[in-house]
N, C-alpha and C positions, 0 to 999 in steps of 0.2 A: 672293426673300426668303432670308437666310441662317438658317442654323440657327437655334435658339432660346438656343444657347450662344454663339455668335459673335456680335459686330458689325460693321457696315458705318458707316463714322466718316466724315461729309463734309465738316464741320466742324472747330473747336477740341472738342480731349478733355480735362479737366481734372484733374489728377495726383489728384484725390482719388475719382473712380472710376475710375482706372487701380490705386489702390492697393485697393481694393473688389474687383476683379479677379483681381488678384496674391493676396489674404490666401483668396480661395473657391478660389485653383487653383494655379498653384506657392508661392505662399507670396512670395517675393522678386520675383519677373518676369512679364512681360506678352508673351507673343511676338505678334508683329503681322506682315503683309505692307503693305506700301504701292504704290501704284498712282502711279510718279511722273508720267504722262504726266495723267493724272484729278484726283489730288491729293485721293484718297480711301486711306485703310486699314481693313483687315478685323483685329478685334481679339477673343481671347477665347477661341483655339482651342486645344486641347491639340498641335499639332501644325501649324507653318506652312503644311504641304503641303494640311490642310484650310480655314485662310484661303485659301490661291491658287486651290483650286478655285472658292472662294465670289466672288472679283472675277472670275475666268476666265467666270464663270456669267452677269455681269453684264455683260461684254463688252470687260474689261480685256484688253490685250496682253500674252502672257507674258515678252517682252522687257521691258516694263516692272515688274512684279512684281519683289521685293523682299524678302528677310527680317529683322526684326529682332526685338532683345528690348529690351525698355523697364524699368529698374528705377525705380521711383515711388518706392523710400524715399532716392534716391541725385540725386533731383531736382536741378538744379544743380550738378552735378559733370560732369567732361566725360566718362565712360563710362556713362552713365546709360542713352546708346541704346548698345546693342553691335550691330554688323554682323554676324553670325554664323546663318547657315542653310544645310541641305541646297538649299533650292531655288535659292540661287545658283551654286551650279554648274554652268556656263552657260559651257564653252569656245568655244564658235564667237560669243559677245560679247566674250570675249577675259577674260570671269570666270572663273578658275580655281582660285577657291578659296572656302571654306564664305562668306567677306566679301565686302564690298562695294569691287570694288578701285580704281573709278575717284571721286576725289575731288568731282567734279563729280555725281554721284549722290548721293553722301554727303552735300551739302550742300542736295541739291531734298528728301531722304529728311525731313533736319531742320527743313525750312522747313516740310515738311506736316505731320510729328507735332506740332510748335511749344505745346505744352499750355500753359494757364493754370493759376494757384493755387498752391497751398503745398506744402513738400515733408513728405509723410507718412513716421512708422514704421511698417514693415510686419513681424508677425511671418514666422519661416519655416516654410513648412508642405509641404513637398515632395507633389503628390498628382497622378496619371493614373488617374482613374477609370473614364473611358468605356473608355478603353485595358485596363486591370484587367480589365474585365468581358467581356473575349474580341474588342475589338477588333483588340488588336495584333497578335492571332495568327490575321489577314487578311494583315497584311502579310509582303513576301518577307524572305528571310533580310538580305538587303542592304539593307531599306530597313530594319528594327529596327536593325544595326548600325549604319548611316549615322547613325541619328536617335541611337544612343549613343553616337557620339561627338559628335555637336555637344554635348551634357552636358561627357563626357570632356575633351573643349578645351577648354568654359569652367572647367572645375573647372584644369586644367593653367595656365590664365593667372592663374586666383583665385590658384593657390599663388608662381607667379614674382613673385606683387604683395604676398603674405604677407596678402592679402584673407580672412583664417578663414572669416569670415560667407558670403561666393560661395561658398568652396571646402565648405565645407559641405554649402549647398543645391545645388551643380550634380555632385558626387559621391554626394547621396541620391538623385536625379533617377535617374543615370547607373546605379546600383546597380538603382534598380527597376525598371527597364527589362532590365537585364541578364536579371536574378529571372524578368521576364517570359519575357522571349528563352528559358533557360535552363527552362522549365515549357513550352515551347511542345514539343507530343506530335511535330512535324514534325522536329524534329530529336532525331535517336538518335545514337550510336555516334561517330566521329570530329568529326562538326558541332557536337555537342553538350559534349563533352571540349574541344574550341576556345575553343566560349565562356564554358566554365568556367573554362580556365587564361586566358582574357585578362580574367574581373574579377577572379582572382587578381593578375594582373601591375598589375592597376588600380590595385589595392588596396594593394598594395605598394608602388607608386611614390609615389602621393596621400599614404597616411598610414601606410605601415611605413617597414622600413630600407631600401628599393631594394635588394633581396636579387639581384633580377635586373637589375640595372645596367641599369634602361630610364631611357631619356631621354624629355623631353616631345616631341621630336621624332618618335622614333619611335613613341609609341603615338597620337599625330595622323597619322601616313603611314601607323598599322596601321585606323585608323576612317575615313581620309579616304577607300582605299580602296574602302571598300563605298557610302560616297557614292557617289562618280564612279558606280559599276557601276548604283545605285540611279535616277540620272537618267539614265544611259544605257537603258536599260532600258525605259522610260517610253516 
């Protein structure tokens, strides 16, 4: 059985308890894993890496496992699933990066979310609360950075799309996470000086003057980093 906060979806999920979902917990989005081989998804989780455990549990294949995020108010629009998680990071399937890069997956991914019903306004409410309350500072340094940049990237594609509302909610995400990272007692002295000047540089790029001439390029090659390191590691 999954947690009490997650679900195990085997069925059609209907955009108006995905939007139920999204408004108790980030506010705009739904992160999911899907299980293309089963054609079930784990829905609900603060964190993809805790959906994969919960199908992993039930006796899914990690090669099949998958992350996405689901925005419920954006129903009908074609980025409404976004391919974007740590746990596809998956080189030896020839996955090299946070998406989903084979087309052919993309489209088994979409046949199983497939939801019915209408498309809901969802306010935004940016929140990681199990994480707040001393979870996150279980995890390694590489896997909070990894997890902050999957924010960081979406907040960098929100702004190339001039998408305000994304960029918003995936640079509040990104920020408090940081906060987190940044209160966490395991890092002092130069580890900690790091991750301060890179949510400054965040900061900067997303919503100052680009003081430091970062490109979206590079502060995705500075967070992609500690992914790779984060499932290497594993």
């Amino acid at each position: 059985m999954p947690p009490d906060d997650m679900e195990v979806i085997r069925e059609s999920v209907t955009v108006e308890h995905l939007a139920g979902l999204a408004e108790s917990g980030f506010g705009s989005l739904v992160k999911a894993v899907v299980d293309v081989d089963k054609g079930i998804l784990a829905i609900g989780g603060e964190m993809h890496a805790d959906e994969e455990a919960v199908l992993l549990g039930l006796g899914s294949s990690q090669t099949d496992l998958w992350g996405i995020n689901l925005y419920p108010s954006q129903y009908g629009q074609s980025d409404w699933i976004e391919f974007d998680s740590m746990i596809n990071i998956r080189p030896r399937q020839g996955n090299r990066s946070r998406g989903v890069d084979d087309p052919t997956v993309q489209e088994k991914i979409v046949a199983i979310v497939c939801p019915s019903g209408q498309e809901l306004n969802v306010a935004e409410q940016a929140l990681h609360a199990s994480l707040a309350a001393g979870r996150w500072h279980t995890l390694t340094l590489n896997e909070q950075l990894g997890n902050v940049g999957s924010d960081v990237g979406r907040a960098i594609r929100a702004k190339a799309h001039r998408d305000d509302l994304r960029l918003q909610g995936a640079l509040e995400r990104a920020l408090e996470l940081l906060d987190l990272t940044l209160a966490d007692d395991r890092w002092r002295g130069p580890r900690r000086r790091e991750i301060s000047r890179a949510r400054e540089v965040v900061c900067d790029f997303l919503v100052g003057d680009n003081d430091y001439a970062s490109t979206g390029e590079s502060l995705d090659a500075y967070f992609f980093a500690f992914a790779v390191a984060a499932r290497r590691d594993r």
